[in-house]
ZADO-176943 format. One record per residue (C-alpha): x, y, z; residue in three letters. Coordinates in steps of 0.05 Angstrom, whole numbers, plus 5000, padded with zeros to 4 digits. Layout:
residues N
XYZALA
...
***
This chain:
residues 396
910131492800UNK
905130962771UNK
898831162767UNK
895630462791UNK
899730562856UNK
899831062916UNK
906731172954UNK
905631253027UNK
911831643068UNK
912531493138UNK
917931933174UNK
919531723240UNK
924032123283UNK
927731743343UNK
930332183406UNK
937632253420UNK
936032063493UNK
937631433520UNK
931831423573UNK
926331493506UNK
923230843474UNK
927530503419UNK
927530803354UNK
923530713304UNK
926530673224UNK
925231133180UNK
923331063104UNK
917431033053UNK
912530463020UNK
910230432964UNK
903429932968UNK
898329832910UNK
891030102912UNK
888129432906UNK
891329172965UNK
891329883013UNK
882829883001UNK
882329213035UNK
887129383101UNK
883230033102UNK
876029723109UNK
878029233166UNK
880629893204UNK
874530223196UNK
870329493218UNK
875029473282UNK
873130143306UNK
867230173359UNK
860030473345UNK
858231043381UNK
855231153447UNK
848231343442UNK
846832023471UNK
842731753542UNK
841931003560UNK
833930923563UNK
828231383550UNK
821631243577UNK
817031333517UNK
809931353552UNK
807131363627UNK
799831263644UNK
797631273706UNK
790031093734UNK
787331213802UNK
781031033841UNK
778731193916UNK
776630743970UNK
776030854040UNK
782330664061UNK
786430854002UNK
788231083935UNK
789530473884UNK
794030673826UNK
794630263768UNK
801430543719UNK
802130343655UNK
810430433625UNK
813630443566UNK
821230443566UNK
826330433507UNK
833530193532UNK
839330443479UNK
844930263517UNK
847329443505UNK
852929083539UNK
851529463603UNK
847329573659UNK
842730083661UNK
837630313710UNK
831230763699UNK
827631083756UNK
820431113751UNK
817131313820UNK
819531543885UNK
816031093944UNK
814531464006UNK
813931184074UNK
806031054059UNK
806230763984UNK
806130013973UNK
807429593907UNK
801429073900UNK
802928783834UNK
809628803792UNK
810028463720UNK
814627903703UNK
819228143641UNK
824827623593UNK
830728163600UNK
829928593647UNK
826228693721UNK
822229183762UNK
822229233827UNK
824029753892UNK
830729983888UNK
833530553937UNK
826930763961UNK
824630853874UNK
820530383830UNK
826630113779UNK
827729813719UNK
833729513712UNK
836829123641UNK
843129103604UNK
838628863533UNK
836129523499UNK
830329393465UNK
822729643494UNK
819129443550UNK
812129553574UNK
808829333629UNK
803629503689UNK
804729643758UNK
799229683814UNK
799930153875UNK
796130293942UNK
797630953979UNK
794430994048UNK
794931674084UNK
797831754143UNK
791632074183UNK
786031634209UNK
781132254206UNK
775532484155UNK
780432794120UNK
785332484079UNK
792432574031UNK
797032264001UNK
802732463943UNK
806432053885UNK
813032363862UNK
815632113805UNK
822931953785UNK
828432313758UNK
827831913687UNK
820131963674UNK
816632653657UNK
810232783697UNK
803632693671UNK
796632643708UNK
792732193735UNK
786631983711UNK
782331913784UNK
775531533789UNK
771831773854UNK
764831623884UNK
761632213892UNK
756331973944UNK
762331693987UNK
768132163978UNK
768932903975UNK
775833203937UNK
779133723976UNK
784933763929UNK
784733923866UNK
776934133879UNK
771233633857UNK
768733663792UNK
761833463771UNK
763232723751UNK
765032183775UNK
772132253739UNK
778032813741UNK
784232903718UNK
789733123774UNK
796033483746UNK
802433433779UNK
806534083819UNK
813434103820UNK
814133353796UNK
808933093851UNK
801332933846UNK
797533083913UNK
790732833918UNK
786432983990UNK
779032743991UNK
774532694058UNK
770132174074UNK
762732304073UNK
759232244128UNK
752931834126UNK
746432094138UNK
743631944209UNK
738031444201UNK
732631514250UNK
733030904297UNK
727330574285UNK
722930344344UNK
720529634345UNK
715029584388UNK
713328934429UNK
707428464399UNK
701028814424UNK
697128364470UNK
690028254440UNK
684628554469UNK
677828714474UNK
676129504499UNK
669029494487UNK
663028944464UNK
656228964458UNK
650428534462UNK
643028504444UNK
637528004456UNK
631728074411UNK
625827604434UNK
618627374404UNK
613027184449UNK
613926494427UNK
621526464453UNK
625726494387UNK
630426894406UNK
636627224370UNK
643227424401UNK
647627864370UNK
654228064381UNK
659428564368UNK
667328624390UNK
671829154382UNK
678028784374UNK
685329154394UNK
691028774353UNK
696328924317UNK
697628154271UNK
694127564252UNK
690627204315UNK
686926674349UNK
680526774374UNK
676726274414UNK
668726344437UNK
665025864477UNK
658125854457UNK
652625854518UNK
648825154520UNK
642625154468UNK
645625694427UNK
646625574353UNK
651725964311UNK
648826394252UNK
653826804221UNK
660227114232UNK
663427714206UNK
670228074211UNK
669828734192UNK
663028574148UNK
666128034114UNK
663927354131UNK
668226854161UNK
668326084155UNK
666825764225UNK
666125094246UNK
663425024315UNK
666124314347UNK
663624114424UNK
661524824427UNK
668225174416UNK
668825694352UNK
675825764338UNK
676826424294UNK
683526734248UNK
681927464263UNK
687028094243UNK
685728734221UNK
683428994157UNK
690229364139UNK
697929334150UNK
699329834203UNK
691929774234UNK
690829524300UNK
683529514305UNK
677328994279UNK
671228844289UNK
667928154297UNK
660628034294UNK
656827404316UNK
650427244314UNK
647326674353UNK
640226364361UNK
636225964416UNK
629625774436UNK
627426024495UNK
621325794501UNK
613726074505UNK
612726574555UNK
607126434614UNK
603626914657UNK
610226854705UNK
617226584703UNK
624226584692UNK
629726714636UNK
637226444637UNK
640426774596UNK
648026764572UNK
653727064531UNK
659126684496UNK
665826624535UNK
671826964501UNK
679126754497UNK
681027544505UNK
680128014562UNK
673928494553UNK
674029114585UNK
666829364584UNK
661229004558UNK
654829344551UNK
648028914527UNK
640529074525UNK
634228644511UNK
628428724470UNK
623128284499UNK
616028264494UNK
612328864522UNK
606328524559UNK
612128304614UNK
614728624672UNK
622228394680UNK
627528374744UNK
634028234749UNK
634927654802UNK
640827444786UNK
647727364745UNK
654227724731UNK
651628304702UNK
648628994724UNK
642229304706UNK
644330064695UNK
638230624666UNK
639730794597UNK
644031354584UNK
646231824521UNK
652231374505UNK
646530814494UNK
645830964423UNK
641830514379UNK
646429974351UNK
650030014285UNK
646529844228UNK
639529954264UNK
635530524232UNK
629030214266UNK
627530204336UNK
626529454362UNK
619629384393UNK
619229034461UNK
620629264524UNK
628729554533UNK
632229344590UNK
640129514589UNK
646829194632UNK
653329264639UNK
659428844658UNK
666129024663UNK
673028714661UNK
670728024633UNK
676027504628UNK
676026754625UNK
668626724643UNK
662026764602UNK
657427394626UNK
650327144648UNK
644127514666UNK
637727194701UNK
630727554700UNK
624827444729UNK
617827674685UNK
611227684704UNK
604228004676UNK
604228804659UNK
597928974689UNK
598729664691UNK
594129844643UNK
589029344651UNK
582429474657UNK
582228984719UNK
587929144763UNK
***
């Protein structure tokens, strides 16, 4: 035999039997190297590849969860790698129950995702790797405080945890336990993650009471008159004012007065007296307060005394009630005086008839006191008769 060539026998046997399949000849070949190498190689190129040992592997799972108060929002993150070609091929991610809905699916070139038999599925016949997000809500089934809800996963991905974002001023884990931040990780059991929470409650807030606008007032006023012998006269007074905001006051001055000075809580006011009317801003001193004070002094002429006669004398008419007024006069001391007239009461002085604020020395004249109460729409007056003291003349 040449040694540039390679004898192949082939022995074929053929059956005796007439029912077999024809028979094949029998014999040898005797074919050289150069042209056996060549049919070899094709035989081998004909033959298929392998099958890969499983048709898709999913490479990486991540899966992120955050609490609100209806549900728990999952955002997963998938990586797969398809072997298999010319052929479908399915890869179960998640199982959806009853209570888990798919908010967002991605849009791939060779393959899609979507719900298939009750499991989250991508389906391809392209190998190659795909990634891609998918969004989830899971609402529990309770409408109570407390709350739970599960995520299995499918029979192609391995478990992993879930990265969970919670508020602790609004929710409260029950399962796993809360941990100190704001973030936790919850590991799956037995290929399913279980996460319960309970709503907090909120804190009862004190209803708070809204009072109605207090109606402005007046509880108490006082006046002085404070007289020369020649008439020139000063009229002072002060009002205890009950409000509770920013209002309008409005006085009447008494014919033949003429307006000093005003003060609200010892600071001076601007006033502008037109046709006799003062129209005051008045409120108190503080937020929250709902008391003030309001001074006014006034002056007048009322003339020279005589041996005998008669004084008119008058208040200023206030816009606000005025529940007690109390007034005394300092006149001159060589008069005897009687009331004969006007709205308001002589009374004898008493111990709540202290001297007035801001007075450290007595007034001289003669002190005569009245009183009026419940003053509204109307200006107080007073009329008095005097005549010569003689009591402790030499002559009477």
């Amino acid at each position: 035999m040449s040694t540039s060539s390679l004898v192949l026998g082939l022995l074929l046997t053929t059956s005796a039997a007439t029912a077999t399949p024809p028979a094949m000849p029998s014999g040898s070949v005797t074919v050289p190297l150069q042209e056996l190498l060549p049919l070899y190689t094709q035989q081998q190129r004909q033959a298929p590849p392998p099958a890969p040992p499983t048709d898709a592997l999913v490479v990486k799972s991540q899966l992120e969860g955050r609490l609100t108060a209806e549900a728990l929002l999952v955002d997963a993150h998938f990586e797969v790698e398809v072997l298999a070609s010319e052929r479908w091929t399915q890869v179960r991610l998640l199982q959806l129950d009853a209570e888990t809905y798919v908010t967002a699916l991605p849009a791939l070139d060779d393959a899609t995702v979507g719900v298939m038999e009750g499991h989250l599925t991508l389906v391809t016949r392209e190998p190659g790797r795909y990634a891609f997000d998918v969004t989830l809500a899971l609402r529990p089934a309770g409408t109570g405080a407390e709350r739970q809800v599960q995520l299995r996963f499918g029979p192609h991905v391995t478990p992993v945890p879930l990265e969970l974002e919670a508020d602790a001023t609004a929710f409260t884990l029950t399962e796993p336990a809360a941990s100190d931040g704001g973030e936790s990780k919850v590991y799956p059991r037995q290929g399913v993650l279980r996460i319960g929470w309970r709503t907090a409650v909120a804190p009862k807030v004190a209803r708070q009471v809204v009072r109605p606008p207090l109606e402005p007032s007046i509880p108490e006023a006082q006046a002085s008159w404070v007289s020369t012998l020649e008439g020139k006269a000063t009229v002072r007074m002060r009002y205890k004012l009950r409000l509770d905001r920013e209002q309008e006051l409005e006085l009447e001055l008494p014919e033949g007065h003429r307006l000093e000075r005003v003060l609200l809580d010892s600071t001076p006011l601007p006033a502008n007296v037109k046709d006799g009317q003062l129209k005051l801003k008045v409120a108190p001193a503080r937020f929250g307060e709902t008391e003030a004070t309001l001074e006014v002094v006034l002056a007048r002429d009322l003339g020279i005394f005589h041996l005998s006669g008669r004084l008119k004398l008058a208040l200023p008419r206030v816009s606000w009630p005025v529940a007690t007024l109390r007034a005394r006069a300092h006149f001159p001391a060589v008069f005897n005086y009687r009331r004969e007239g006007g709205s308001m009461e002589q009374y004898e002085a008493g111990a709540e008839d202290t001297p007035e604020q801001g007075q450290t020395m007595p007034l001289p004249g003669k002190e005569l006191f009245f009183r009026q109460y419940l003053v509204a729409a109307s200006a107080p007056t007073l009329e008095l008769g005097y005549s010569v003291d003689i009591s402790k003349s030499y002559f009477r």
